[in-house]
C-alpha positions as CSV (number, residue, x, y, z in Angstrom):
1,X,35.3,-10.9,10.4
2,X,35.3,-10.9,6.8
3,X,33.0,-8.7,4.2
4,X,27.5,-15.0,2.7
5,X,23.4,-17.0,3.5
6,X,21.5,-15.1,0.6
7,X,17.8,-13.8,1.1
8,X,15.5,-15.0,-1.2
9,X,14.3,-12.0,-3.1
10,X,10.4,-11.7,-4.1
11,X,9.7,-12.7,-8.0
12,X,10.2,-9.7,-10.7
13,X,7.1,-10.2,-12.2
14,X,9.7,-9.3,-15.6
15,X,9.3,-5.6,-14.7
16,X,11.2,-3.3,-17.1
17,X,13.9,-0.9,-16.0
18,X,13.2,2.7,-17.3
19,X,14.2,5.7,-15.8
20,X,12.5,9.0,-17.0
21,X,14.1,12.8,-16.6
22,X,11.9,15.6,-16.1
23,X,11.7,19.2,-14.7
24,X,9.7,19.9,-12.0
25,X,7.2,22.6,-11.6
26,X,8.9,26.1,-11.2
27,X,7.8,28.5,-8.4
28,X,4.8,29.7,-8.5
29,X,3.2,26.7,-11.2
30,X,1.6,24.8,-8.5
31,X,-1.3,26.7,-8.0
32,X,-4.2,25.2,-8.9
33,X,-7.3,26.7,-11.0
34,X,-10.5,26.7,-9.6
35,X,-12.3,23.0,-10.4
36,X,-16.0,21.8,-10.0
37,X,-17.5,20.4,-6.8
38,X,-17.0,16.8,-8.3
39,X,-13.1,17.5,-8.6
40,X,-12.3,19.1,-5.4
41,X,-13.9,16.2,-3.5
42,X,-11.9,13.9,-5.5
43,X,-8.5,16.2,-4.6
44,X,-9.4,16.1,-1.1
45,X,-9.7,12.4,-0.6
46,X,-6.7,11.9,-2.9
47,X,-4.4,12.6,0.6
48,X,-5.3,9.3,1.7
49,X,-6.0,7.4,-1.0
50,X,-5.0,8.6,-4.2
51,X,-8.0,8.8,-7.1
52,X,-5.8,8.4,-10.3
53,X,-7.4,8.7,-13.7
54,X,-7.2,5.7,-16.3
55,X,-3.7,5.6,-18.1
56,X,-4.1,8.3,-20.9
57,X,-6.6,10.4,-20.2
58,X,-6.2,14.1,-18.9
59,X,-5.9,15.2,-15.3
60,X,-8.7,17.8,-14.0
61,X,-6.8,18.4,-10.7
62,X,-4.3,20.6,-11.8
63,X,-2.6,22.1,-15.1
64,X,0.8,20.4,-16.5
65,X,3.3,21.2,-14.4
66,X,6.2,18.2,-15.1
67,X,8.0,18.7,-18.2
68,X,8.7,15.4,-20.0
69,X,13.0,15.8,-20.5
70,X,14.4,12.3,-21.5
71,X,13.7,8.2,-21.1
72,X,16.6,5.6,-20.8
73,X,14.8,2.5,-21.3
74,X,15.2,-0.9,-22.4
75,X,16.6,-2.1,-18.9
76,X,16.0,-6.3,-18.7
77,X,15.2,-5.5,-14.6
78,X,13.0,-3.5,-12.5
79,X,15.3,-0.6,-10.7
80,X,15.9,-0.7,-7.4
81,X,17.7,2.5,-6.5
82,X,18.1,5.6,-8.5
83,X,21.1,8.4,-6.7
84,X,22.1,11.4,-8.3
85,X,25.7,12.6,-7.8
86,X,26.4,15.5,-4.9
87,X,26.3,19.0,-6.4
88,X,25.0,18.0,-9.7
89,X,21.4,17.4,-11.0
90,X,23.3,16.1,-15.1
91,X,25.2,12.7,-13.5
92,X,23.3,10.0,-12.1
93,X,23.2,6.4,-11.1
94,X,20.6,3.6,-10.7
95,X,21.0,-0.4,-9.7
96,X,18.5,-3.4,-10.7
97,X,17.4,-6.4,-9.6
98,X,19.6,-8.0,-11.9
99,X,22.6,-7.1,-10.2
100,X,23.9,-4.3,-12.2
101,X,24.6,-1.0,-11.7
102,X,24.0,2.0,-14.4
103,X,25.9,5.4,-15.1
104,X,24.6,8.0,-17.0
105,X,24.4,11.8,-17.5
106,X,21.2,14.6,-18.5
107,X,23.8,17.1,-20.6
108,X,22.8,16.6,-23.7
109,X,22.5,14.4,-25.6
110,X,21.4,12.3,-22.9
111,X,23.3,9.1,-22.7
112,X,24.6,5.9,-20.7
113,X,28.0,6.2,-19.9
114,X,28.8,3.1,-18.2
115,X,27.2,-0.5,-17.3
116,X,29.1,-2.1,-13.7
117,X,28.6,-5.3,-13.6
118,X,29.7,-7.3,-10.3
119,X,26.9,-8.2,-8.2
120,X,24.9,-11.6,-8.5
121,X,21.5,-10.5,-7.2
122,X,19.7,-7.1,-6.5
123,X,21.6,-3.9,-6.0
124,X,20.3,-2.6,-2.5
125,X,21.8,0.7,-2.2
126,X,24.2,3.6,-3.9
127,X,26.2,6.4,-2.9
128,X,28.7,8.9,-4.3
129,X,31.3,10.2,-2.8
130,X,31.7,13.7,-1.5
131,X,33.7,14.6,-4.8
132,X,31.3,12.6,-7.0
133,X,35.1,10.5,-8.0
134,X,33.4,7.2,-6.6
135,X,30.5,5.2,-6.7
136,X,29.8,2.6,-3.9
137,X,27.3,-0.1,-4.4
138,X,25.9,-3.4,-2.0
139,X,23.6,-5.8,-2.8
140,X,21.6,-8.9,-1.4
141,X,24.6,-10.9,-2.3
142,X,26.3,-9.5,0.0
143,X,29.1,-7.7,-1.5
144,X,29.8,-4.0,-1.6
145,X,31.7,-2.5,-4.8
146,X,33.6,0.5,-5.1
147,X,33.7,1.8,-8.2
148,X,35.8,4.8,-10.4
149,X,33.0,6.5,-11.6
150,X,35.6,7.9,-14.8
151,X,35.7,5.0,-16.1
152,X,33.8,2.4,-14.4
153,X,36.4,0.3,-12.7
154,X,36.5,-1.7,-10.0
155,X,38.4,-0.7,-7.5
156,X,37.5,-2.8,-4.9
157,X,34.8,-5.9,-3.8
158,X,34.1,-6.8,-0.6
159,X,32.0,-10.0,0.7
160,X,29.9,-9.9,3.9
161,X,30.4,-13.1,5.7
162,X,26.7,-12.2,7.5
163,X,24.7,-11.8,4.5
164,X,22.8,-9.1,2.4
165,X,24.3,-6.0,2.3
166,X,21.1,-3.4,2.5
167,X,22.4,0.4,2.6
168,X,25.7,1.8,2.2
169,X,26.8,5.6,2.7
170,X,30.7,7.1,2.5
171,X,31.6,9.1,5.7
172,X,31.3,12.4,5.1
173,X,34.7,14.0,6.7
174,X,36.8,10.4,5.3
175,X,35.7,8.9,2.1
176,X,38.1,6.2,2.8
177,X,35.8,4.6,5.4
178,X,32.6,3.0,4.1
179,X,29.5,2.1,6.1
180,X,27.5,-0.5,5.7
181,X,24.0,-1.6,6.8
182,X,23.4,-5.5,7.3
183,X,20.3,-7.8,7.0
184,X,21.4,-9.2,10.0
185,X,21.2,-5.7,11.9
186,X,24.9,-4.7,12.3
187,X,26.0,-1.5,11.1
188,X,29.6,-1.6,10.1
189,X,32.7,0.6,9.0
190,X,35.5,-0.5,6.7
191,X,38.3,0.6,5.6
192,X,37.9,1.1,1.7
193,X,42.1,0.8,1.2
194,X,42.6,-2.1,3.3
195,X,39.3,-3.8,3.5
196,X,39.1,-4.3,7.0
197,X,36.1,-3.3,9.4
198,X,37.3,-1.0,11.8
199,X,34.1,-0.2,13.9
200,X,30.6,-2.1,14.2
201,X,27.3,-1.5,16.4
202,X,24.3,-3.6,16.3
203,X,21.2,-2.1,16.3
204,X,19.2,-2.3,19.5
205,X,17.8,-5.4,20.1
206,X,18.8,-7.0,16.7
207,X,20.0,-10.0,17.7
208,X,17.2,-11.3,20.0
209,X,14.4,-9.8,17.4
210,X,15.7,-10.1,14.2
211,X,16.0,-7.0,13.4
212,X,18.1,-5.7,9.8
213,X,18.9,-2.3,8.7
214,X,17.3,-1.3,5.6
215,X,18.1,2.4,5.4
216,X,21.5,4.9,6.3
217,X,21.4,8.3,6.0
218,X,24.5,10.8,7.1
219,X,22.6,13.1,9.5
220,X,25.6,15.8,10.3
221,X,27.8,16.5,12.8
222,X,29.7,12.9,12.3
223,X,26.1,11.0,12.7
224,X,24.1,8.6,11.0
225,X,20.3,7.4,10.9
226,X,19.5,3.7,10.6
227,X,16.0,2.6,10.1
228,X,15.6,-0.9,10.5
229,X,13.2,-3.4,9.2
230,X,10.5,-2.7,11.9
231,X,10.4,1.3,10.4
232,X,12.5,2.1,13.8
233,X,14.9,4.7,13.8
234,X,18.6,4.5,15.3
235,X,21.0,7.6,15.7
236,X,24.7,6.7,15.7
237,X,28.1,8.6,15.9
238,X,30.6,7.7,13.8
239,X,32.8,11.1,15.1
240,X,36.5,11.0,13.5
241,X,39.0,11.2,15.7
242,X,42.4,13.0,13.9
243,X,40.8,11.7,11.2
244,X,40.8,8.2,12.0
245,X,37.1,6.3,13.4
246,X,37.9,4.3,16.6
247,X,34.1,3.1,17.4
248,X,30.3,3.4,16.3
249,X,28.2,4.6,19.5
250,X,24.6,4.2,19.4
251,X,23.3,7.6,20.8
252,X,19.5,7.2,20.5
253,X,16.6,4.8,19.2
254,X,13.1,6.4,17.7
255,X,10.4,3.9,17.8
256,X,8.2,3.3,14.3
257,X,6.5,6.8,13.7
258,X,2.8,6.5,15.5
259,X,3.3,2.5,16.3
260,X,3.6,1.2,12.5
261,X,6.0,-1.6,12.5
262,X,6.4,-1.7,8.9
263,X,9.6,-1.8,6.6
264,X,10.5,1.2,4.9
265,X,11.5,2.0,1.4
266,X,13.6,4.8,1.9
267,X,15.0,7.3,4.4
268,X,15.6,11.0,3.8
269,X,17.8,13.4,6.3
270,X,16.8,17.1,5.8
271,X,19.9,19.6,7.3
272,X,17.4,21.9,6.7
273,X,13.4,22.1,6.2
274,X,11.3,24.8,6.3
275,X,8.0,22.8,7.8
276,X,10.3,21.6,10.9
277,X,12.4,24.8,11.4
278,X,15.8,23.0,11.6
279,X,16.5,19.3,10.5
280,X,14.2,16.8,9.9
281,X,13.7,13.3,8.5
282,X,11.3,11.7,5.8
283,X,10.7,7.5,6.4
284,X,8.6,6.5,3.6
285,X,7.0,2.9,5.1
286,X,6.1,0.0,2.6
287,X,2.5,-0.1,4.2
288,X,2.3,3.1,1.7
289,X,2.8,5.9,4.5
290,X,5.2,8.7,4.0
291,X,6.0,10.3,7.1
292,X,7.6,13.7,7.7
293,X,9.2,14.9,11.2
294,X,11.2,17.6,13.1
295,X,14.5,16.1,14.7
296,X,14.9,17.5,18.2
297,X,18.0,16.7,20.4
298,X,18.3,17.1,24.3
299,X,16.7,15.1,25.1
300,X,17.0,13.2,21.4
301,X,13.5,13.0,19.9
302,X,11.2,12.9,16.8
303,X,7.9,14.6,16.5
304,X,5.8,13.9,13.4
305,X,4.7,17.3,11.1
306,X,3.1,15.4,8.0
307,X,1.8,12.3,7.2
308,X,0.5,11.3,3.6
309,X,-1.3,7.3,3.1
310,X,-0.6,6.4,-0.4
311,X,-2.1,3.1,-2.0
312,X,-0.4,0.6,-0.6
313,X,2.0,-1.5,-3.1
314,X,3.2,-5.2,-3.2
315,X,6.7,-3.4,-3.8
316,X,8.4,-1.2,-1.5
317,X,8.4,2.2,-3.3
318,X,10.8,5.0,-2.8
319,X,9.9,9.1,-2.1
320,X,12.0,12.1,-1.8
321,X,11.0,15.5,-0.3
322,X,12.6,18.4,-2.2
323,X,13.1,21.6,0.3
324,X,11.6,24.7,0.0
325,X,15.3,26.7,-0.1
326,X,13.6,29.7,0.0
327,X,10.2,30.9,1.0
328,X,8.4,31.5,-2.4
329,X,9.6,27.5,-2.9
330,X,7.5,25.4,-1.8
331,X,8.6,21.8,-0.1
332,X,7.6,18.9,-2.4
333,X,6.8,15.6,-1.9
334,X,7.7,13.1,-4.9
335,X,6.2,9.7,-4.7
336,X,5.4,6.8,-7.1
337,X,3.0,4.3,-7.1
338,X,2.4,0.7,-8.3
339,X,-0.4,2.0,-11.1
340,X,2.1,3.5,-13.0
341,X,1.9,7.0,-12.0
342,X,4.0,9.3,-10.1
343,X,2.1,11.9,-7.0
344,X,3.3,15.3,-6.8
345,X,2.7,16.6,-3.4
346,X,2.8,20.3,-1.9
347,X,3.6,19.5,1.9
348,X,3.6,23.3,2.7
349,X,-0.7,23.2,1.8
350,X,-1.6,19.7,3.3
351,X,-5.0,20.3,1.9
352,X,-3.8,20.5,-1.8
353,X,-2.4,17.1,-4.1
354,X,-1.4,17.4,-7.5
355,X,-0.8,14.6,-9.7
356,X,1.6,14.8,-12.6
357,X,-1.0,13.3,-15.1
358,X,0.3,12.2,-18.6
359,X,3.6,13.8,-18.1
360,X,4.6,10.0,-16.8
361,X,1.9,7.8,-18.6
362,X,4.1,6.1,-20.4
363,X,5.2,4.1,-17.5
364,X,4.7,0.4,-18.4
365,X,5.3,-0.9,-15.1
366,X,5.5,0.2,-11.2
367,X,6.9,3.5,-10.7
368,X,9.6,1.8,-7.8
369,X,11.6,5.0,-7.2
370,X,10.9,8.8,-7.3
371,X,14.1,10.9,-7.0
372,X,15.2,14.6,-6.7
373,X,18.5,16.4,-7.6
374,X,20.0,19.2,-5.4
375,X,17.3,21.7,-4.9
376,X,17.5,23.9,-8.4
377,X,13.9,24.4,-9.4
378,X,14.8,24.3,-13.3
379,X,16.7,20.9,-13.3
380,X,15.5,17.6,-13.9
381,X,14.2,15.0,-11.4
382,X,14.4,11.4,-12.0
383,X,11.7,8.2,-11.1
């Protein structure tokens, strides 16, 4: 089988493509003065359904606590993904609808570095390799690009002969072997010198139900999490043998969080989180729930610790949970939404949800992605 049928993507509605740098609250800045009667009802209700004020106007639920760093704008497309690279919170990337595929870094001065341009429709996924060397993209073309981060060439392109390609991760242990996640609900592993696919697994049931895999995550150990387009989760082992991957086993399937078949935006392995004691996984679902739970093994299992309802959105909309990496941190939930505005959540007080306010009022459009660097409290975060 070779690495064609293209899904028809939803319209644009000519969304701009900004992405804004900013520095997340430092420990101890989320606490939250004391606010009339009026307010605290307002903060309360906010965890299912959050009460945003009109563009412009001050917040009453909480003092700044996002510091404004830098904008890239002027993108023709709205962004689709935004990745950082590992070990560093200065380089990032981010891919449009329009196919192509940004490189940029924080130091300052702030700038672009490099504009890839290879895909002919949206750029589903990123990922860096373990070195930061590489950058591997796929898209709902179907083609996955590896690309020399230096310098921005291509090293290699590969076409999917089943369709859209929608997540992509390097292995861990082997950069050279490339996983890919398909609309049509196979999870493969190439070669990145050869091109060839040496393992594939379909995902439980896929075939009869339709089911496509929207989400990969590296989840230790040699395994990987799969959510599919029903918000299921599937555990596979991709364990290296003398270095060299011989077969993808599925190991164990997780159905939807609570019964909500409903596609998610973005999935988020957590080695390490203080709420679950020991690993754990965010699913954020385009219904507008963002669901956090404690991995268990022996038997396999998931058991949900948090649960936020945000507005719901036309557009799936991407989260990220930052860690608390030590106990006077506390484990924040980052979230956009489709009026512009970004939610700043404290999962470690469920009772307590703080908005970010003007900090990101000059959004113009949907915030589509809400991203955060390795956990260093004074570094910037991107959306």
């Amino acid at each position: 089988m070779s690495l064609r049928s293209l899904m028809q993507l939803p319209p644009s509605h000519k969304q701009r493509g900004d992405v804004e740098l900013g520095i997340l609250p430092r420990p101890g800045s989320l606490e939250q003065p004391p606010t009339p009667p009026a307010s605290a009802a307002a903060t309360a209700s906010s965890l299912r359904q959050p009460a945003l004020p009109p563009s412009g106007s001050s917040s009453s639920l909480a003092p700044p606590c996002y510091e404004f760093r830098h904008r890239f704008a002027g993108g023709r497309a709205a962004i689709s993904v935004v990745k950082f690279a590992p070990g560093s919170a200065d380089v990032l990337a981010w891919g449009d609808t329009a196919g192509t595929v940004f490189l940029a870094t924080a130091e300052e001065p702030p700038r672009l570095l490099q504009v890839l341009e290879r895909h002919d429709a949206a750029v589903s996924d990123l990922d860096w390799s373990p070195d930061g060397n590489s950058l591997l993209s796929v898209g709902q073309d179907g083609i996955a690009c590896l690309w020399r981060a230096a310098d921005g060439t291509l090293v290699r392109a590969l076409r999917n002969g089943s369709g859209p390609l929608c997540c992509c991760r390097f292995h861990p242990s082997n950069p050279n072997l490339l996983l890919l996640g398909t609309a049509a609900g196979e999870l493969l592993a190439l070669n990145a010198s050869t091109g060839h696919i040496v393992a594939r697994a379909e995902l439980q049931s896929a075939p009869m139900s339709g089911v496509g895999a929207c989400c990969l995550e590296a989840a230790g150990d040699g395994r990987f999490l799969v959510a599919d387009n029903r918000g299921c989760l599937h555990l596979i082992s991709a364990l290296l043998l003398d270095g060299q991957l011989t077969a993808l086993e599925q190991l164990a399937w997780f159905p939807a969080p609570r019964g909500r078949y409903h596609e998610p935006a973005c999935l988020q392995y957590l080695p390490s989180c203080q709420l679950a004691g020991g690993p754990a996984v965010l699913l954020a679902l385009s219904s507008g729930e963002v669901v956090l739970a404690r991995l268990l093994e022996k038997p396999w299992r998931l058991e949900v610790l948090r649960e936020r309802s945000m507005a719901p959105a036309s557009a799936k909309i991407r989260a990220a949970l930052r860690p608390g990496v030590a106990r006077h941190l506390p484990e924040l939930l980052l979230a956009g939404s489709e009026d512009c505005r970004v939610l700043l959540l404290d999962l470690t007080r469920p009772e307590q949800a703080l908005q970010l306010g003007d900090a990101l009022s000059a959004h113009s459009a949907p915030v589509l992605a809400a991203v955060i660097p390795p956990p260093t409290p004074t570094k910037p975060c991107a959306v």
